[in-house]
PAZAPA-4460 file (N, C-alpha, C; in steps of 0.05 Angstrom, whole numbers, plus 32768, in hexadecimal, padded with zeros to 4 digits):
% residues 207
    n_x    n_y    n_z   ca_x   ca_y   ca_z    c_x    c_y    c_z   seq   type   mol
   7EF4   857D   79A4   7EE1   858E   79B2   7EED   859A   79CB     1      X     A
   7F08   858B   79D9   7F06   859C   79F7   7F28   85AB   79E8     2      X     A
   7F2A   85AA   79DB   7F37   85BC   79D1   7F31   85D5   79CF     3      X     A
   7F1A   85D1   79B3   7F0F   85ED   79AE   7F02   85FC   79C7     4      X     A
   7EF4   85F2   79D8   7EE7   85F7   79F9   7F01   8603   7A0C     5      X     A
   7F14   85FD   7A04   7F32   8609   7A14   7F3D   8620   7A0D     6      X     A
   7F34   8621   79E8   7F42   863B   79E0   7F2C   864A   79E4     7      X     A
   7F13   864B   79E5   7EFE   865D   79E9   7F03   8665   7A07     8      X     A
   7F04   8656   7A16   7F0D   865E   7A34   7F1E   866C   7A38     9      X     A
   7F37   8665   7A32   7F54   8676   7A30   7F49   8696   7A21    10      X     A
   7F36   8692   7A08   7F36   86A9   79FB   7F26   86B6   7A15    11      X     A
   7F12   86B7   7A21   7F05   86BA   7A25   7F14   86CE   7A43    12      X     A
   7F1F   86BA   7A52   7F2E   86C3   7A60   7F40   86DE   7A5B    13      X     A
   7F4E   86DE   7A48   7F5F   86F7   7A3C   7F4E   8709   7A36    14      X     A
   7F3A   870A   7A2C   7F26   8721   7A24   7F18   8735   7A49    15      X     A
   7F10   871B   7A56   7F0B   8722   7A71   7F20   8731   7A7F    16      X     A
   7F3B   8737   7A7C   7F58   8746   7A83   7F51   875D   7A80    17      X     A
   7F40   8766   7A64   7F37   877F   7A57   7F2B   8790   7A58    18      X     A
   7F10   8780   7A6F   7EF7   8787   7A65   7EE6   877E   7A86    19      X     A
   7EDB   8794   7A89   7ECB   8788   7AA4   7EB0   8794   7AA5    20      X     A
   7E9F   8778   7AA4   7E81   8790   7A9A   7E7D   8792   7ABD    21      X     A
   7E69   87AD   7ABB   7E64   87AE   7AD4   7E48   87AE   7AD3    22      X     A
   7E36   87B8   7AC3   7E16   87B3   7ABC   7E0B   87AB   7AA2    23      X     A
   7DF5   879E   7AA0   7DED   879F   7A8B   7DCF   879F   7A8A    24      X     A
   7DBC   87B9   7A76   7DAA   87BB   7A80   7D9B   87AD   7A61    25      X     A
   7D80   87A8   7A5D   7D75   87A8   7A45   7D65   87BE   7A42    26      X     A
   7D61   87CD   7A23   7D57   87EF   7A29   7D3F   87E0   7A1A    27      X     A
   7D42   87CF   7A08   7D2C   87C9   79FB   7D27   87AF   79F5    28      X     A
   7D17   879F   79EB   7D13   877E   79E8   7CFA   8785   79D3    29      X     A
   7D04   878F   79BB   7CE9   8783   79A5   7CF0   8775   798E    30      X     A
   7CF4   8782   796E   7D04   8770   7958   7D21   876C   795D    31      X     A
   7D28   8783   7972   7D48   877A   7978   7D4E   8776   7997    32      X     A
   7D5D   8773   79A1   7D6C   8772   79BE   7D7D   8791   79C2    33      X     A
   7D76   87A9   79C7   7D88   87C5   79CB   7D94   87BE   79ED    34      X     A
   7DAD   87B7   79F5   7DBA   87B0   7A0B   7DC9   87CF   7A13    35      X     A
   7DCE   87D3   7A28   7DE0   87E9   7A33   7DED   87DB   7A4C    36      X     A
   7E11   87E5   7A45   7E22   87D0   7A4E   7E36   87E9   7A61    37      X     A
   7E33   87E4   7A7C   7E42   87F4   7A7B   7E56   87E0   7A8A    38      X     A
   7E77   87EA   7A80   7E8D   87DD   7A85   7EAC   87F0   7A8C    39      X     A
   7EBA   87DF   7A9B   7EDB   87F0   7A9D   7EED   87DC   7A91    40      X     A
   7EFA   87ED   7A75   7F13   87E3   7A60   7F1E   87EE   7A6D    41      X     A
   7F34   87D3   7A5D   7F4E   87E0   7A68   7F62   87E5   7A4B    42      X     A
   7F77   8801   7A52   7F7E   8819   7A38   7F91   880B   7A3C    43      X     A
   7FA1   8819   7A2B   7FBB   880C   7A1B   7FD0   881B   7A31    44      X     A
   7FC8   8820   7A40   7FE5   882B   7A58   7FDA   8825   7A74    45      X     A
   7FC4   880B   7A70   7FC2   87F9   7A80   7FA9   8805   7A9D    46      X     A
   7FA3   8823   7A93   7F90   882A   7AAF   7F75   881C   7A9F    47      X     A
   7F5D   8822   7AB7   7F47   8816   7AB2   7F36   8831   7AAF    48      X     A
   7F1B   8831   7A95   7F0F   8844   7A8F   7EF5   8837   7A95    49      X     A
   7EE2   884C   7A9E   7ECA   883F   7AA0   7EBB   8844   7A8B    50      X     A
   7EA5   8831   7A79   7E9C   8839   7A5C   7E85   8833   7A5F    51      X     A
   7E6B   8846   7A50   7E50   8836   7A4A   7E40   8839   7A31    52      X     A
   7E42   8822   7A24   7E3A   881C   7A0A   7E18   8810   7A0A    53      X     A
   7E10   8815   79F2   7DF6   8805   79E6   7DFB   87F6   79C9    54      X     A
   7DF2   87DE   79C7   7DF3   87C2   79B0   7DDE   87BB   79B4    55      X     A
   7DD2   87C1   7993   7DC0   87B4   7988   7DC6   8798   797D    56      X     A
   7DAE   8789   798E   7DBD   8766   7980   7D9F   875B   7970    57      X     A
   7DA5   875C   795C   7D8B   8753   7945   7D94   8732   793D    58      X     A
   7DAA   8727   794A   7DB7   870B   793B   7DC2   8711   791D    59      X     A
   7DD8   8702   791C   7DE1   8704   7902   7DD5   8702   78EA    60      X     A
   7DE0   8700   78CE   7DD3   8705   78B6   7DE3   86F9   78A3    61      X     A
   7DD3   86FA   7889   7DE4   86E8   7878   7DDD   86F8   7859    62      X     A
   7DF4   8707   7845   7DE5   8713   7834   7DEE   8703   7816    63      X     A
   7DE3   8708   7803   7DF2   86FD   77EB   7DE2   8701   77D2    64      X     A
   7DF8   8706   77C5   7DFD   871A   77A0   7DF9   8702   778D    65      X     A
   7DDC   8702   7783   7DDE   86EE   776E   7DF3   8703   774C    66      X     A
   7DF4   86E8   7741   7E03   86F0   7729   7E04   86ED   7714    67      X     A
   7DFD   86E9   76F9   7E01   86D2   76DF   7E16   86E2   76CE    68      X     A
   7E30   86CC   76C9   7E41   86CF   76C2   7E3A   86D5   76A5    69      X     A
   7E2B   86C8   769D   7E23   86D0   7679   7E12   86EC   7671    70      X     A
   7E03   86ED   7688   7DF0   8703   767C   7DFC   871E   7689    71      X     A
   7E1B   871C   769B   7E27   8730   76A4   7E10   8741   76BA    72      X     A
   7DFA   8735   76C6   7DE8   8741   76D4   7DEA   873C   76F1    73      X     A
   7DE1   8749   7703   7DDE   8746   771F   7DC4   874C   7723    74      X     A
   7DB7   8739   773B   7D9C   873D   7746   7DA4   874E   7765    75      X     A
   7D98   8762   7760   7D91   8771   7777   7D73   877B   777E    76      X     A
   7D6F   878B   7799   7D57   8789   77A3   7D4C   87A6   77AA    77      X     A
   7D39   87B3   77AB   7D32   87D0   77B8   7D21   87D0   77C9    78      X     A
   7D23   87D7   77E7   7D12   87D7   77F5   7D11   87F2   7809    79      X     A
   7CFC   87F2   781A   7CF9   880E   782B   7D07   8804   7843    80      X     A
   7D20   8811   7843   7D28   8816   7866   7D25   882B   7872    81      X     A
   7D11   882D   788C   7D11   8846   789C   7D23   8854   78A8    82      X     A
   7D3F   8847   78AD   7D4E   885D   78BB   7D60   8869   789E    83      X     A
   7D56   8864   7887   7D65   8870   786D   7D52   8888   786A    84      X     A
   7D3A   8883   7870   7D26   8893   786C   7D23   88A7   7884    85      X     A
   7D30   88A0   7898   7D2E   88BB   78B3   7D52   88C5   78B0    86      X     A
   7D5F   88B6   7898   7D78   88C1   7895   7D79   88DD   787C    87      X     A
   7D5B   88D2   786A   7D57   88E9   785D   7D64   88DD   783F    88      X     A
   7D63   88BF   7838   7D79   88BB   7823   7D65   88AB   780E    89      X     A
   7D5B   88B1   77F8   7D4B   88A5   77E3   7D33   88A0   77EB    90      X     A
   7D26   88A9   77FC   7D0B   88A9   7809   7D0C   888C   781D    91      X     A
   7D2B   8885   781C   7D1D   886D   7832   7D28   8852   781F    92      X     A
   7D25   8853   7804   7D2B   8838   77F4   7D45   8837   77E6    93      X     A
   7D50   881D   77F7   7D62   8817   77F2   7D68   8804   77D9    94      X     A
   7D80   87FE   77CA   7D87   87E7   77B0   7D9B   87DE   77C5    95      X     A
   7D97   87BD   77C9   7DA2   87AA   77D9   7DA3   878B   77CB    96      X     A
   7DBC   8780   77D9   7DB7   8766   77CC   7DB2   8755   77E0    97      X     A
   7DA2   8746   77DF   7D87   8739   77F5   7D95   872E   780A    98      X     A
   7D8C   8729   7820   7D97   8728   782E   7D82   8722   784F    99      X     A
   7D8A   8711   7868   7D79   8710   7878   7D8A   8706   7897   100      X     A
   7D77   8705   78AB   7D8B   86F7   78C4   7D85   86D4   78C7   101      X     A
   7D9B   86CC   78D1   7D96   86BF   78CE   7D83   86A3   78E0   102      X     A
   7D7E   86B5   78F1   7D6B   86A2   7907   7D75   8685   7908   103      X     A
   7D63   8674   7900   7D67   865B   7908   7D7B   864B   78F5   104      X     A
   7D7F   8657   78E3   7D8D   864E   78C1   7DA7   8650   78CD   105      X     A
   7DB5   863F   78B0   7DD5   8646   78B6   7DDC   865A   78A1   106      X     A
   7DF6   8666   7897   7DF7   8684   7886   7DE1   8674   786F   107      X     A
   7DFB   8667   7864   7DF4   8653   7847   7DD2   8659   7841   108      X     A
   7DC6   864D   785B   7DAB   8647   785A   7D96   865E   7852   109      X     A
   7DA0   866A   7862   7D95   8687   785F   7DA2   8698   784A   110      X     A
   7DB4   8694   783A   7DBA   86A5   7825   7DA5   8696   7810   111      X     A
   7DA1   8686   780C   7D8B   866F   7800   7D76   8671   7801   112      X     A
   7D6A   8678   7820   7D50   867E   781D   7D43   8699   781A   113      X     A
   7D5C   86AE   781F   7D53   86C8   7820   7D52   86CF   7800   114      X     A
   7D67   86B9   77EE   7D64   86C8   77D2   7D50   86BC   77C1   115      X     A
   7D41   86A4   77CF   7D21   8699   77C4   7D17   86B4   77C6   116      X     A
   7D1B   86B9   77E1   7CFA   86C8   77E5   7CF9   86E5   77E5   117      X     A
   7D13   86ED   77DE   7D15   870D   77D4   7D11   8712   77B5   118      X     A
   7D1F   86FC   77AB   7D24   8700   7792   7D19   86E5   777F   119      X     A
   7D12   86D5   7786   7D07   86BB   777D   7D12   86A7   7770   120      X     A
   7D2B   86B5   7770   7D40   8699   7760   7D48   867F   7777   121      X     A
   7D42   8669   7770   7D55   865C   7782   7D6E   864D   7779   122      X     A
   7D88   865B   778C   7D9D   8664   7783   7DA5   863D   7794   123      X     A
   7DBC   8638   7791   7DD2   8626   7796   7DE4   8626   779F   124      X     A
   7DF0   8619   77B4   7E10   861A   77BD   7E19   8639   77BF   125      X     A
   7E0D   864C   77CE   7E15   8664   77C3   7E36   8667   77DF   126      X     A
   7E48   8674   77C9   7E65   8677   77DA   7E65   868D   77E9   127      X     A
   7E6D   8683   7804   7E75   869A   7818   7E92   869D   7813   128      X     A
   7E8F   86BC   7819   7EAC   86D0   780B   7EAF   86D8   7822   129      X     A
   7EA8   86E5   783C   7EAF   86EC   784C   7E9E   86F5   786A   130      X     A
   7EA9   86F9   787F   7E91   86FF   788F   7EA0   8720   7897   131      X     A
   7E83   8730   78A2   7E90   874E   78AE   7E75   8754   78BB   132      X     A
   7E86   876A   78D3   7E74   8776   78E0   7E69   878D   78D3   133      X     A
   7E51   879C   78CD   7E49   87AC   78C1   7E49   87CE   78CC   134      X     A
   7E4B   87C4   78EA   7E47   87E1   78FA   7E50   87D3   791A   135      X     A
   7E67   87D1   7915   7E6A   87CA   7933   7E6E   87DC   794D   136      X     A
   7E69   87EE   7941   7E63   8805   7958   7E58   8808   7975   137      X     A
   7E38   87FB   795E   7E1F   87F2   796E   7E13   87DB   7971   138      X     A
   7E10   87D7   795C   7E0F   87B6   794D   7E12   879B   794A   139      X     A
   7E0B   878C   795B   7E1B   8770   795D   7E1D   875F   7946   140      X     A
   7E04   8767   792A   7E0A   8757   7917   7E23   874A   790E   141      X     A
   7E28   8739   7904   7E3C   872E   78EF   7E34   8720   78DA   142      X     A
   7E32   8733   78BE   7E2A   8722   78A5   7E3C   8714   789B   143      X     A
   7E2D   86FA   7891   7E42   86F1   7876   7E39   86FC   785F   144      X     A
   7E48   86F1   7853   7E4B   86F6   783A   7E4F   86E2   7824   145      X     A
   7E38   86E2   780A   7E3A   86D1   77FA   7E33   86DA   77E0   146      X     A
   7E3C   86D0   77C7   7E3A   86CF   77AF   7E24   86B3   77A5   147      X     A
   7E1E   86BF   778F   7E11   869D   7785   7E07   86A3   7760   148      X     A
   7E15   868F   7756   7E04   8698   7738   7DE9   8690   773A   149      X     A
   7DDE   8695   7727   7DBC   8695   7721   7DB9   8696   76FD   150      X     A
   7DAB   868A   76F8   7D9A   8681   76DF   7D81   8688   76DD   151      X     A
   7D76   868D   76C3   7D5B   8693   76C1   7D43   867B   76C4   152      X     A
   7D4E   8662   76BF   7D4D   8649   76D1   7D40   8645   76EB   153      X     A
   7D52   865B   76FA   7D58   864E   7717   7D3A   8669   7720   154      X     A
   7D2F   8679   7717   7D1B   868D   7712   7CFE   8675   7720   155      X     A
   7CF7   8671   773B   7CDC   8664   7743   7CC1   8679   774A   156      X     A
   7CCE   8694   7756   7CAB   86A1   774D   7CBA   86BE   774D   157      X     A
   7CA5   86D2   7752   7CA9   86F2   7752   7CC2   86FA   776C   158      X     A
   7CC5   86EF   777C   7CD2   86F0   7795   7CBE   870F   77A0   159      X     A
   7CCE   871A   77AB   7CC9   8735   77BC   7CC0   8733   77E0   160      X     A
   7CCF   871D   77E6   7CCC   8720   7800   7CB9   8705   7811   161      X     A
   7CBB   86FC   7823   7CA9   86EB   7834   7C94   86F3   783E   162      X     A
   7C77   86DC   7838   7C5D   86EC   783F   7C62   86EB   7861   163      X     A
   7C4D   8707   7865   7C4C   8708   7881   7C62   870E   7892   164      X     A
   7C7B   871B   7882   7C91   872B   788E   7C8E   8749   7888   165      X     A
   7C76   8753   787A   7C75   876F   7876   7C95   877C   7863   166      X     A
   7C94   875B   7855   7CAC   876A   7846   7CA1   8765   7829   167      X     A
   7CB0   877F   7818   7CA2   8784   77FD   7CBB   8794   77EB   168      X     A
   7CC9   8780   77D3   7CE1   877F   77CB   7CDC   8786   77B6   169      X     A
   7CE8   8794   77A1   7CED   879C   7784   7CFC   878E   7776   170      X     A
   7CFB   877E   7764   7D18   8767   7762   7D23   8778   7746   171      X     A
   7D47   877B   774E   7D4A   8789   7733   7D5E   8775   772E   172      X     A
   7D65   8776   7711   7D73   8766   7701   7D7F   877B   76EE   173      X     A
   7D96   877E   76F4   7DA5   8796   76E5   7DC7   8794   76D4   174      X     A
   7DCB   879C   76C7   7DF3   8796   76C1   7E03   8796   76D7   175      X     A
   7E13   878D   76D8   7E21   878F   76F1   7E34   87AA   76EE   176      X     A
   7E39   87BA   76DC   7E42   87D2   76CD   7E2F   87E6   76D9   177      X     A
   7E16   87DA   76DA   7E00   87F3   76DD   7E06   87FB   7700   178      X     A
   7E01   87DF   770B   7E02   87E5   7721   7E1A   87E9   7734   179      X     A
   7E39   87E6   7723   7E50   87F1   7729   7E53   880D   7731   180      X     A
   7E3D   8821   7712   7E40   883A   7719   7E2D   8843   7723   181      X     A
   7E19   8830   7733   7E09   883E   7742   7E1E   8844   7761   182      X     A
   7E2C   8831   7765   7E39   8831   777D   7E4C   884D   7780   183      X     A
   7E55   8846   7764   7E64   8864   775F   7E5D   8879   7764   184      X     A
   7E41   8886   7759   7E36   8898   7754   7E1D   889C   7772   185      X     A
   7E25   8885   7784   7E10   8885   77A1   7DF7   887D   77A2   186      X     A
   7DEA   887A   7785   7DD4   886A   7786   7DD4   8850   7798   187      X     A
   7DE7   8842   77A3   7DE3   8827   77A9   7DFB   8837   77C5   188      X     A
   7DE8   8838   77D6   7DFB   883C   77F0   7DFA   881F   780D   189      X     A
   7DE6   8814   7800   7DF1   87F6   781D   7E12   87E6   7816   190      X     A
   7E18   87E7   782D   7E2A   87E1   7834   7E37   87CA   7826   191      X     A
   7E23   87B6   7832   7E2A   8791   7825   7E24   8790   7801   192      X     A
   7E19   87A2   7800   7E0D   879F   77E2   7E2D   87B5   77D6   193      X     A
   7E37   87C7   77DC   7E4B   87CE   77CE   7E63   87B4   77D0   194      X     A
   7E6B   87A3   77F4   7E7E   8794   77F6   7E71   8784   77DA   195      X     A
   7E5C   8771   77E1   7E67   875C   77CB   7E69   876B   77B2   196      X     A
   7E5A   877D   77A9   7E63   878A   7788   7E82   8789   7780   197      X     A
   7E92   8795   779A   7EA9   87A0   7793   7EB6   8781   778F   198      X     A
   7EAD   876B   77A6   7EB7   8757   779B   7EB3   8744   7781   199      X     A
   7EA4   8745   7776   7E9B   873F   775F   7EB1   874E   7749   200      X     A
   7EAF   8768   774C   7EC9   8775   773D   7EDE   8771   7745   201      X     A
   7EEA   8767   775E   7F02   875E   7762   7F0D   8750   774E   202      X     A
   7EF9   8733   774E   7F02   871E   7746   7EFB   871C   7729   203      X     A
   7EF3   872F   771C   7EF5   8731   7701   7EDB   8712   76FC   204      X     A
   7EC8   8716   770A   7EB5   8700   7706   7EAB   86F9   76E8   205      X     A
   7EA8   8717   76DC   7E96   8716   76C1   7EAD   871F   76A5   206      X     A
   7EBF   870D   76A7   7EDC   870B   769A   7ECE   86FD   7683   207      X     A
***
């Protein structure tokens, strides 16, 4: 433990060489934290720039691609996002593979509970493949990322979302072919839902 407490310090320290906030204001405090930071980096020929940014911090997230190796299918999800819909892209509804933050949960936990209650299977041991920032621009998220097979078995009700979150899910169950060339063809434009696809075809899952 005072190890790891030493290299966080040391890190911590080197990053501070970099970076000097000089304000930090909050613009907003409702479903998210919107911060405005303003700070002087320092450039690669060593002068100091003065910079002012805004990060949205919603807490991290945890997403994951159920699978069945036999029936060659993937469960995915359709729901209404508003800034797809003030972007002007399918009226707003998106094809996603479920996905949530993770608040109090750990990823695992929450890839677990978000694919009960999106989609109604309860999935198992599901494997994290990787973690990424989604928009680090603005964004403080960092999703993981998980896979998990599923059975018609593992099927406990309709899923479509948690009561009393104003959320309301379409559960699709499709070829994993189908929904390859939707990615192709732009039908399926979220981000995490193309990563794990493409990983799934990486690894030649449905060999």
């Amino acid at each position: 433990m005072k190890f790891i407490l030493s290299a966080l310090h040391a890190k911590n320290n080197i990053l501070k060489e970099f970076i000097k906030v000089r304000k930090s204001e909050v613009l907003s405090e409702d479903w998210g934290i919107l911060n405005k930071l303003t700070f002087e980096l320092q450039n690669k020929d060593g002068e100091w720039e003065e910079q002012s940014r805004e990060s949205y911090d919603t807490g991290d997230g945890a997403t994951v691609l159920l699978y069945n190796k036999q029936t060659k299918k993937v469960i995915l999800t359709r729901q209404f996002r508003l800034p797809t819909y003030l972007n002007g892209n399918f009226g707003g509804y998106l094809t996603e593979a479920c996905a949530g933050l993770l608040e109090q949960d750990s990823p695992e936990d929450c890839a677990v509970k978000e694919a009960r209650e999106e989609t109604g299977y309860e999935i198992k041991n599901p494997e994290k493949i990787f973690e990424a920032y989604m928009s680090p621009g603005s964004i403080t998220e960092l999703m993981h990322f998980f896979t998990a097979e599923y059975s018609k078995e593992q099927k406990m009700d309709e899923g479509g979302g948690a009561d009393g979150e104003q959320e309301n899910f379409e559960v699709l169950e499709m070829d994993f072919e189908e929904a390859w060339e939707k990615v192709a063809s732009g039908e399926i434009k979220d981000a995490k839902t193309i990563l794990l696809l493409q990983h799934l075809k990486i690894i030649n899952v449905f060999i």
